[in-house]
C-alpha positions in Angstrom: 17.8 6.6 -15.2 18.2 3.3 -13.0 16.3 0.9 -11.0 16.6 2.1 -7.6 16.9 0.2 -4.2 13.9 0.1 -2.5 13.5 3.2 0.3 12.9 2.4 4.0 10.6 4.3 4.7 7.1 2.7 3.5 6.4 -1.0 3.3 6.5 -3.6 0.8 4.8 -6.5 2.2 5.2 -10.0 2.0 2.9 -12.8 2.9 1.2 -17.1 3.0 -1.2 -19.2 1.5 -1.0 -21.2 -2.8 -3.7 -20.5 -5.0 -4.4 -21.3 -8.8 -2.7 -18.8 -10.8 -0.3 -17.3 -8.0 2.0 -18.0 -5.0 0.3 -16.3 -1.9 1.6 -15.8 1.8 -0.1 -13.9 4.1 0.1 -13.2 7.9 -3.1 -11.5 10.2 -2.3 -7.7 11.5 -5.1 -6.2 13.7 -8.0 -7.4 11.3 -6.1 -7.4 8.2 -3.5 -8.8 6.9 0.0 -7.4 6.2 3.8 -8.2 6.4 5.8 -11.0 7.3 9.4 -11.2 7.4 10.8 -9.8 4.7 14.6 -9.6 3.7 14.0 -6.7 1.9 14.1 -2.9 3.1 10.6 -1.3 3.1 9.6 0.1 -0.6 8.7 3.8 -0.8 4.8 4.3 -1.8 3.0 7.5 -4.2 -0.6 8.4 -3.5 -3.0 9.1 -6.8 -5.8 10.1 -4.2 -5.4 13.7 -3.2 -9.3 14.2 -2.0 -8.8 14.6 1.6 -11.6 15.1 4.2 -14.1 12.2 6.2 -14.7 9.7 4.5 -18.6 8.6 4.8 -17.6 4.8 4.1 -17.4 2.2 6.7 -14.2 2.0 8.7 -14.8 -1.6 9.0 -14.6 -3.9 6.2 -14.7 -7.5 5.1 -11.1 -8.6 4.4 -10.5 -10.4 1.2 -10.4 -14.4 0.9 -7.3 -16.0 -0.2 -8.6 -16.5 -3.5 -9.9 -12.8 -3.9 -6.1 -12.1 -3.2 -5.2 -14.1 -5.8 -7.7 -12.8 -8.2 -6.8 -9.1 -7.3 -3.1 -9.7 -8.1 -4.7 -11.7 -11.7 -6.5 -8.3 -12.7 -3.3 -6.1 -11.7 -0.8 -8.8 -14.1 -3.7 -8.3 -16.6 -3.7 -4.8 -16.8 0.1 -4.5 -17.1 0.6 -6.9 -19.7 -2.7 -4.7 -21.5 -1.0 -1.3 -21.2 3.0 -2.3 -21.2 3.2 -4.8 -23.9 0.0 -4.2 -25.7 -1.4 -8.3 -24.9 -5.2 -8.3 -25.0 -6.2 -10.7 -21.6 -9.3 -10.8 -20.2 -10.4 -10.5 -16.3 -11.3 -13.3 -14.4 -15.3 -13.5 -12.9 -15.0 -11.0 -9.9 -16.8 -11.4 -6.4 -18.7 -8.4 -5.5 -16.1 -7.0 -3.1 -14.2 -5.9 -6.2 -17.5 -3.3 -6.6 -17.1 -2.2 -3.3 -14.8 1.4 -3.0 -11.4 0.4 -1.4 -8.0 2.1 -0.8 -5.1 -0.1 -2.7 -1.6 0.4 -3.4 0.3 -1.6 -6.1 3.9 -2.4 -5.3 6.1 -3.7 -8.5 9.6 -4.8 -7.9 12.2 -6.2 -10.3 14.9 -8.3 -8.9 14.5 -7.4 -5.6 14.3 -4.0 -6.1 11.7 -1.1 -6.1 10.5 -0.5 -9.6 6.9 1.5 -8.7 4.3 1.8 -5.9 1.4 4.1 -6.2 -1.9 4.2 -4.6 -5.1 5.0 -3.1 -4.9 5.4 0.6 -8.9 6.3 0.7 -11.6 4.6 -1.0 -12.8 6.9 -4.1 -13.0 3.6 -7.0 -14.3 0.5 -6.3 -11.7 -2.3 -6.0 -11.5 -3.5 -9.3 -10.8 -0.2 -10.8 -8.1 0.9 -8.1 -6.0 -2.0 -8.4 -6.1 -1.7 -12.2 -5.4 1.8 -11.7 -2.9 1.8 -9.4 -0.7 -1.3 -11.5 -0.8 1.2 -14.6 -0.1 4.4 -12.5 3.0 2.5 -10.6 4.0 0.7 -13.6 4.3 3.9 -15.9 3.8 7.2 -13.4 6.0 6.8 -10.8 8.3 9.8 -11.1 11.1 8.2 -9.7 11.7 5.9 -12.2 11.4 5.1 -16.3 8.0 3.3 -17.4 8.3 -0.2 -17.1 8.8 -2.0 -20.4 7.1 -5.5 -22.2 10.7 -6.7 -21.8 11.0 -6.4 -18.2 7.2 -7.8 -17.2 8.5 -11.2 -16.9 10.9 -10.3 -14.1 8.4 -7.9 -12.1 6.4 -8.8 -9.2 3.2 -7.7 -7.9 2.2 -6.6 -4.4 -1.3 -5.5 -3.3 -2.0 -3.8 -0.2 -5.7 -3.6 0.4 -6.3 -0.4 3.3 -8.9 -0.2 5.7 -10.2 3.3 5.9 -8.2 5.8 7.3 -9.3 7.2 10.1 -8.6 10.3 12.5 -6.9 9.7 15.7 -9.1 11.9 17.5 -6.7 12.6 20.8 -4.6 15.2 21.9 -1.1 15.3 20.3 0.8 14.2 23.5 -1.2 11.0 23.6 -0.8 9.6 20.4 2.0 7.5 20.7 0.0 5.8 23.3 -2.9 5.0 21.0 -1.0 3.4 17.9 -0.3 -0.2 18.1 2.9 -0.8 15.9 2.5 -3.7 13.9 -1.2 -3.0 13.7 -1.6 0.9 12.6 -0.5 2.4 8.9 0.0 6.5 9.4 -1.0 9.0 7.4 0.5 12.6 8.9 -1.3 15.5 6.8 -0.2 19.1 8.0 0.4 22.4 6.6 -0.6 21.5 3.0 1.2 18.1 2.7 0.9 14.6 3.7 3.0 11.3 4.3 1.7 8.1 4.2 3.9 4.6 5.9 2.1 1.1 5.7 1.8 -0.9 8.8 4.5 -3.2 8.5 7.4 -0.6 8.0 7.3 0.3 12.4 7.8 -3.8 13.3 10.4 -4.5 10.3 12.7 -1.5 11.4 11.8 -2.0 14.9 10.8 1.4 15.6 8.5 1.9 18.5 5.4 4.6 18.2 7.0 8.5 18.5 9.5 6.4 15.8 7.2 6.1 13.3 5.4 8.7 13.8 8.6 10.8 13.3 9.5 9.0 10.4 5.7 9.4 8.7 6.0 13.2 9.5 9.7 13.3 7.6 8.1 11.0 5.0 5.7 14.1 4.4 8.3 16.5 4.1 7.8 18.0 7.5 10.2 17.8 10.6 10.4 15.0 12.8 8.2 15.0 16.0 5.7 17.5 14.0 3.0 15.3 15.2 2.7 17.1 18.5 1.2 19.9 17.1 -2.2 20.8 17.4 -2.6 21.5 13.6 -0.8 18.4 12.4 -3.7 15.6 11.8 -2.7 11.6 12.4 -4.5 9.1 10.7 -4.2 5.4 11.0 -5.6 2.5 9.1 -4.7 -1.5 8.6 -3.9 -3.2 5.5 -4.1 -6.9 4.0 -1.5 -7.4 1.8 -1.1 -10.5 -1.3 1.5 -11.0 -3.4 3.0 -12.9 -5.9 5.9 -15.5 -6.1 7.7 -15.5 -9.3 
C-alpha cells in the first residue's frame, strides 16, 4: 500500500514561534490557535472518540503556552519512537494542563505527505494521555495506510491540534451559515448514525465561504451535501490551537 497525498477535506495546520527541542509557528484563530499558510492541501483526520452527547466540561479553556506546545509535540515524538522502534525515552516534567481532559488530533506526515491523523474531537483523557494516544493510534491505526516503521520516524513530522469543546449550534437550520465564522469555527455534522469532522483552518485555505463548508463537513460524513438544513442533522463547532514541528 502507498503513502497517500494528503485529502482536502480536513486540515493540517501549520504555525510560529522556536522553542528548545522543536521549531514552532503559530497564528491566533478566535481564541485558539490554528493554521497559517500552508502550501499543502488539507490532511484528512479519524476520530478514536465515538461517545457522543453534552459534554459537562467547560467550553472555555486556557490555550496552551508556546512551550506547552513544544512539550506536547516532545511526549507525542516520545511515544512514537516507544511503540514504532522500541527506544525507551522518558517524558519531560508536565504542567498541569496536561491533567486536564482535552480533545487532540495527531497529524504525521512524511515528505509532505499524509501518513496518519487520528483523534479526539471531545475531551474523554486528559491531555497527556490523548496526545500519546492519538500519535500511536495515527502512527499504527489509521486504516488508510501501513503502520509507520523505525525506518521512516526520522522523516515524519508531528502536528498537534489542541480542540476547544465542541459545542451545539443551537439555531434553526436556515440560520446556520450565518452563525459560523470561517476561519474561526471547526464542524462537526453528526446525523442519521454518522458524523464528519473538518478543522477550522480547511474553510479559509480552500476559500470556501460558510454553506461551503458546511456542505463539505456533511459529505465528509458520508451524507449529501446541504444535509445541514435538516432538522435532524446536528452542527457542532469548536476552535483549535495547533503546534507543530519543523524537521
Amino acid at each position: 500500500m502507498t503513502v497517500g497525498r494528503a485529502c482536502r477535506f480536513c486540515a493540517i495546520a501549520v504555525t510560529l514561534a522556536t522553542h528548545t527541542c522543536v521549531w514552532l509557528r503559530v497564528q491566533v484563530v478566535g481564541g485558539l490557535s490554528s493554521a497559517a499558510g500552508s502550501p499543502r492541501p488539507p490532511s484528512a483526520a479519524l476520530s478514536l472518540s465515538y461517545i457522543y452527547g453534552r459534554s459537562p466540561y467547560l467550553l472555555l479553556m486556557e490555550a496552551l503556552t508556546d512551550e506547552e506546545g513544544a512539550l506536547a509535540l516532545c511526549l507525542a515524538k516520545n511515544a512514537l519512537g516507544r511503540r514504532v522502534a522500541g527506544v525507551a525515552c522518558s517524558d519531560p516534567p508536565l504542567t498541569p494542563v496536561f491533567s486536564e481532559k482535552r480533545g487532540v488530533f495527531v497529524t504525521l506526515t512524511r515528505d509532505g505527505d499524509l501518513r496518519g491523523c487520528i483523534g479526539f474531537p471531545y475531551p474523554h483523557y486528559p491531555l497527556g494521555k490523548a496526545i500519546r494516544e492519538a500519535a500511536v493510534s495515527a502512527a499504527l491505526e489509521d486504516p488508510r495506510f501501513p503502520p509507520v516503521r523505525a525506518p521512516e520516524l526520522p522523516r515524519i513530522k508531528i502536528d498537534i491540534t489542541v480542540l476547544s469543546v465542541p459545542e451545539l449550534l443551537d439555531v434553526a437550520p436556515e440560520a446556520r451559515p450565518a452563525t459560523i465564522v470561517v476561519g474561526r469555527h471547526g464542524l462537526i455534522v453528526r446525523g442519521h448514525g454518522t458524523s464528519g469532522l473538518l478543522l477550522p483552518q480547511v474553510a479559509t485555505e480552500w476559500c470556501w465561504d460558510s454553506r461551503q463548508f458546511l456542505d463539505h463537513t456533511c459529505q465528509k460524513a458520508g451524507l449529501p451535501a446541504g444535509c445541514w438544513q435538516k432538522k435532524d442533522v446536528e452542527i457542532y463547532t469548536f476552535e483549535g490551537q495547533v503546534f507543530c514541528e519543523e524537521k
